[in-house]
C-alpha positions as MATLAB code, in Angstrom:
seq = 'XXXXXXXXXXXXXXXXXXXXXXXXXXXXXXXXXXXXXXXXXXXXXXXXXXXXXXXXXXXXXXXXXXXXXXXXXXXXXXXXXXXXXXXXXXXXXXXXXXXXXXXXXXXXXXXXXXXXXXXXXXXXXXXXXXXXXXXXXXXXXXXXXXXXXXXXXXXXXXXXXXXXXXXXXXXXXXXXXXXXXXXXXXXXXXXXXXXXXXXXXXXXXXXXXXXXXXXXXXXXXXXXXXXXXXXXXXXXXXXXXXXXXXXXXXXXXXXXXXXXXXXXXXXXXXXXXXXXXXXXXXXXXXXXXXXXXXXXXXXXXXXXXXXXXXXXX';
ca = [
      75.433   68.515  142.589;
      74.771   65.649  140.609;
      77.636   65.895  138.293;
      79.638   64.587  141.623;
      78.565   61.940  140.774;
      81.093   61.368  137.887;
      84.376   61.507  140.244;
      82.408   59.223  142.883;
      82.439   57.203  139.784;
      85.588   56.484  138.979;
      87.086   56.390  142.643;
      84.622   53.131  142.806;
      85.745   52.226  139.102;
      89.549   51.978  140.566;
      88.687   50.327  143.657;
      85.935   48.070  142.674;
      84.601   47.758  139.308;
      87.908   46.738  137.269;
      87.065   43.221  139.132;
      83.947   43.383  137.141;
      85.930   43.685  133.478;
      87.512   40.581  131.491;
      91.250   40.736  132.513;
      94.096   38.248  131.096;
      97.159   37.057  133.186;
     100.376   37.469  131.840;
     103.826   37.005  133.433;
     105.196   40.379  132.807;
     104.262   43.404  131.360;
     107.773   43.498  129.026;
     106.206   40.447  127.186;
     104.166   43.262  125.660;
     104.890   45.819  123.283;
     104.745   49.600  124.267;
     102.652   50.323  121.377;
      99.820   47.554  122.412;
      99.782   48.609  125.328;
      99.825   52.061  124.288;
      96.947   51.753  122.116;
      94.767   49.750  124.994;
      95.279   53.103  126.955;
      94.231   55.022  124.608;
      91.100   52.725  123.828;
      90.455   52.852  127.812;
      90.707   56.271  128.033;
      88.502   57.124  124.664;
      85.471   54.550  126.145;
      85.891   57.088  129.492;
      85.545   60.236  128.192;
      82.197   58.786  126.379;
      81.228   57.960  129.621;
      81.742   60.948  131.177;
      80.192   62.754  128.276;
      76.778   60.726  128.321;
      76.181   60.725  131.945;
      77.329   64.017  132.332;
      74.159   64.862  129.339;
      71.608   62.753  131.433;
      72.408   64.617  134.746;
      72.145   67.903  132.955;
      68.912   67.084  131.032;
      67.028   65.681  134.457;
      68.006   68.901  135.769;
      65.363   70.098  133.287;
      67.320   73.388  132.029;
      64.383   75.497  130.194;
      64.502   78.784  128.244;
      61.860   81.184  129.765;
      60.480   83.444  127.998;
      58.052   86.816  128.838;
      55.193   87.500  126.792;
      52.928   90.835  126.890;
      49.679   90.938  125.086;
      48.704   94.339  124.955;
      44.720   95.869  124.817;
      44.684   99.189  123.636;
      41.751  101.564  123.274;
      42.752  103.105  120.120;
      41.545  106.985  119.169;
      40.908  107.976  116.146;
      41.769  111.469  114.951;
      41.846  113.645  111.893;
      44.241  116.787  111.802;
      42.371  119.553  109.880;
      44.922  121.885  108.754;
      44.345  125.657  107.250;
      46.276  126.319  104.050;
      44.673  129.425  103.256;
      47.534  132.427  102.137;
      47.417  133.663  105.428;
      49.397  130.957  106.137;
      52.479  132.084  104.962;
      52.901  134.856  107.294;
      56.252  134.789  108.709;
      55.378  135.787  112.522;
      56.502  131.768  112.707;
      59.861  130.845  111.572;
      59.677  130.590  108.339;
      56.034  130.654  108.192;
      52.962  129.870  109.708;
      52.216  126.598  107.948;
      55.825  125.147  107.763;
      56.067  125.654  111.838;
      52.191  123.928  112.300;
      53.858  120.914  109.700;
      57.005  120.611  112.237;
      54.991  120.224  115.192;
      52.155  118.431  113.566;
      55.049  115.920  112.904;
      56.203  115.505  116.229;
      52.885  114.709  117.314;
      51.845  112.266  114.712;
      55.371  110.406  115.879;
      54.457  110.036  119.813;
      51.026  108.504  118.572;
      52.167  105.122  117.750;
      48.691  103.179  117.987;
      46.471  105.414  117.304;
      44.473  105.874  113.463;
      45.120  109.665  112.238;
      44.101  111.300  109.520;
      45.159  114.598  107.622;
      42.458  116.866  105.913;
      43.781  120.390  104.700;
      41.586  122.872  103.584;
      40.740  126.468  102.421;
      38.085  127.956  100.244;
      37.389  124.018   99.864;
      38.340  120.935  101.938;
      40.284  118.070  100.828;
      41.334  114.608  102.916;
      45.094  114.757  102.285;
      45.469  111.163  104.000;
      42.562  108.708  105.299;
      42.623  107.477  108.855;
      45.920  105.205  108.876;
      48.246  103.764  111.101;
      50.987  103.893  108.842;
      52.863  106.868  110.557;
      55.836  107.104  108.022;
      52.804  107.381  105.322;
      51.239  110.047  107.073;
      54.356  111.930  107.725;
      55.316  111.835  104.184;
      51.662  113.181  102.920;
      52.349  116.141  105.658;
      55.741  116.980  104.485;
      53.880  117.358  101.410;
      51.403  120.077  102.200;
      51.370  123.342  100.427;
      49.078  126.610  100.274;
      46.057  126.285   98.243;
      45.981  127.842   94.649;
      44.565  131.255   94.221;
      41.418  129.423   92.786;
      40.520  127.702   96.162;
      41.780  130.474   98.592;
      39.686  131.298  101.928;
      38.675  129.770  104.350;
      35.955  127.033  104.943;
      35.997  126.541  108.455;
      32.759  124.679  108.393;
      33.256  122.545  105.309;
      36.597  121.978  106.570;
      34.473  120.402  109.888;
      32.058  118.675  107.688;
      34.427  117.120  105.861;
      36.162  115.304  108.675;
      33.530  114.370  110.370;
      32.221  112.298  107.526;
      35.539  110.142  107.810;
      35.230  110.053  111.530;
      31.338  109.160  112.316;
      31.199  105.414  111.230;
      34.771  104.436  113.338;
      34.194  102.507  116.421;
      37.056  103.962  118.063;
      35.998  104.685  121.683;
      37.433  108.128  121.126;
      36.847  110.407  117.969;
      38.576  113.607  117.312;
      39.574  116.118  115.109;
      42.323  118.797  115.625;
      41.008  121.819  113.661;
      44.091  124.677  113.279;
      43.418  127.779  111.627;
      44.579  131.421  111.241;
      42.024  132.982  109.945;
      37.754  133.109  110.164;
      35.012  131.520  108.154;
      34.570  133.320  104.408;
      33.718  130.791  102.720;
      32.203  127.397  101.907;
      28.283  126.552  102.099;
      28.113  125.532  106.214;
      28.209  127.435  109.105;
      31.066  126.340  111.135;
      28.758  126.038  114.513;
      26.181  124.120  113.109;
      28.794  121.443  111.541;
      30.172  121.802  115.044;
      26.555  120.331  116.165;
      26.838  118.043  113.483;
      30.087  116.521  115.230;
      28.541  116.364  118.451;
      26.123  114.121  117.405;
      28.701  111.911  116.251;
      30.529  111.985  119.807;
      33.641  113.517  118.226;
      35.778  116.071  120.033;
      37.039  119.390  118.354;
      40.348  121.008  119.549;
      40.525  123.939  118.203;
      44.198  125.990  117.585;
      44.309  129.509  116.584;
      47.575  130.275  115.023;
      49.076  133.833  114.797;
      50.127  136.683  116.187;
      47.832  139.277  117.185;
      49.418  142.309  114.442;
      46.383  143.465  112.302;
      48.328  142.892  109.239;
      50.789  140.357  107.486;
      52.795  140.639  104.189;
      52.632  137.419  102.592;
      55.109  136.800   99.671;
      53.880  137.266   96.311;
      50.241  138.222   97.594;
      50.481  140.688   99.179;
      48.916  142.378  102.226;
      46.331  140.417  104.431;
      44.423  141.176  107.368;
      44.622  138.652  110.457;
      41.307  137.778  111.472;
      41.301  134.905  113.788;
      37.609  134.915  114.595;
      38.700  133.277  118.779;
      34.801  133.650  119.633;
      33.685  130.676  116.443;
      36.949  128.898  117.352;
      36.107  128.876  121.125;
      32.424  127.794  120.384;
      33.130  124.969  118.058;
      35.700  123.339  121.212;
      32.334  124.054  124.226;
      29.960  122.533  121.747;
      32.252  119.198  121.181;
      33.260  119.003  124.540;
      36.816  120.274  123.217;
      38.909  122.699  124.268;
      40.247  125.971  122.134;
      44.051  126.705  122.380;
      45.808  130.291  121.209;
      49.319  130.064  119.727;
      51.502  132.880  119.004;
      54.449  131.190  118.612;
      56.074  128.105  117.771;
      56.927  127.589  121.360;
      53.632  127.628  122.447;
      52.127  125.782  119.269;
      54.460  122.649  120.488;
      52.995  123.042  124.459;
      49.237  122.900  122.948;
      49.892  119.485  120.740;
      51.637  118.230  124.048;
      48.566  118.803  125.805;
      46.204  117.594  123.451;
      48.423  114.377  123.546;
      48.149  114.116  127.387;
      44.390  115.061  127.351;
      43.755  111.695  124.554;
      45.933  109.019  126.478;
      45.512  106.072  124.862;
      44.205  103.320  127.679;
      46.732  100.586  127.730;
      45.863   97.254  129.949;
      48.942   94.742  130.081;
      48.676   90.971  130.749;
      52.361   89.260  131.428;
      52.645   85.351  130.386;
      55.477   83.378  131.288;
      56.658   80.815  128.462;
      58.928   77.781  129.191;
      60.554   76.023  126.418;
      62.018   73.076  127.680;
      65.832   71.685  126.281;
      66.401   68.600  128.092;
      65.316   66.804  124.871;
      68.202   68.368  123.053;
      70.632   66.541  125.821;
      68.706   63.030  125.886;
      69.082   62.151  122.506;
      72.446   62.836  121.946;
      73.212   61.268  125.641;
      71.312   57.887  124.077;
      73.181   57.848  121.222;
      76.495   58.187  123.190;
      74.798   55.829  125.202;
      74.515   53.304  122.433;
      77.810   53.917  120.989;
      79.797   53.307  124.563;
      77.670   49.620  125.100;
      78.252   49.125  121.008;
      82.089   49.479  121.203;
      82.455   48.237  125.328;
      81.187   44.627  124.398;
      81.960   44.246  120.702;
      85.266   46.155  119.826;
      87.116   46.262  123.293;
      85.156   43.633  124.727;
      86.097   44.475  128.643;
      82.670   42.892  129.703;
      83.450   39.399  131.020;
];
């Protein structure tokens, strides 16, 4: 609305305020040449359009035009989680497409991806336990030291459920995460390593860390496994079961890979991450980018008005 104030302008300018510039009486107009005269139009109409232009930047900027901007800030109770992973022989049985381990490693991925703020770690382990990757937030880190998992050496072969347990709980009991747990997945029962896996289980507890617990495998009493030979599944479900009561976890069965991708989506429901939102508005005002200019058009239109043109009287 206030830029109407322009054409209101000049409608007074032609009616009234050319009695208020310095005029000179002549006889007649053909006493002066076309291009002076020429020229004075184009001088009149070059002091107008500065005008125009500077008021029409003061109207805008008292309009107070403003940039506004949302800002989130974001509180997030973070958990913090190590994946233990089984890499005993067994798991190279090819009841999973193409094995055992390489289906666990897909899905393991997948869930590592929808965790975006929380710490994870990766521990693998057999006849002995080793932290693969510390708790991180780099995901694309973690990823890569998964992709990079292989079964243990004939040396280390077995299966150390409770060193395994142990293990991960020493990188998990001096976080102060409000959540702590572990993901324990294995195919097979405890045959080796110096700890029980029930009492490291109580060991955890104490600690306030949570143990899901996955067995993986089918139920067939035997597997070939490549370039070792026969092995006997022995997924002891009763230890497995026990560790999840006595963590307040919970103890999952997959046969498939189907079902191994339904457990990790549960698990990732059952440790939402709590998320409280606070919305800012931010205003970042521009009229200051139209007043200067406008006072230096300003400036320029009195400088050349009185001194070059000289239409003031």
């Amino acid at each position: 609305m206030g830029l109407l104030i322009i054409p209101a302008y000049f409608i007074w300018q032609k009616r009234q305020g050319w009695k208020h510039e310095g005029t000179m009486r002549i006889a007649s107009l053909q006493l002066i040449p076309d291009a002076f005269r020429k020229r004075g139009n184009a001088k009149i109409l070059f002091i107008n359009i500065l005008k125009v232009i500077t008021v029409s930047l003061i109207i805008i900027a008292l309009a107070r035009p403003r940039i506004v901007e949302s800002i989130q800030e974001k509180n997030v109770q973070v958990v913090d989680m190590v994946m233990v992973l089984d890499i005993s022989s067994s798991m190279l049985a090819e009841d999973f497409n193409p094995n055992r381990l390489e289906a666990v490693k897909r899905t393991a991925n997948t869930f590592i991806q929808n965790r975006e703020q929380d710490r994870i770690g990766l521990l693998v382990f057999a006849g002995e336990s080793f932290i693969q990757c510390p708790l991180t937030v780099d995901k694309n880190v973690l990823q890569n030291l998964l992709k990079d998992v292989r079964i243990a050496d004939r040396e280390v072969d077995g299966t150390a459920i409770g060193m395994a347990i142990a293990n991960a709980t020493n990188r998990l009991r001096f976080s102060d995460a409000k959540s702590k747990v572990m993901i324990l997945l294995s195919d097979g029962s405890n045959n080796a390593g110096e700890l029980d896996p029930l009492t490291a289980a109580d060991l955890a507890s104490q600690f306030d860390i949570r143990i899901y617990t996955i067995g993986a495998g089918t139920n067939q009493s035997v597997s070939f496994i490549p370039n070792r030979g026969y092995i006997r599944n022995e997924i002891d479900e009763k230890t497995l079961r026990a560790i999840a009561d006595r963590t307040g976890g919970k103890y999952f069965r997959a046969t498939d890979e189907n079902m191994l991708v339904n457990i990790y989506d549960e698990i990732d429901e059952l440790e939402k991450t709590e998320i409280q939102v606070k919305e800012y508005t931010q205003y970042k005002e521009l009229f200051g980018w139209l007043l200067i200019p406008a006072l230096m058009l300003g400036l320029c239109y009195e400088t050349l008005d009185r001194s070059v043109f000289r239409r003031r009287t």
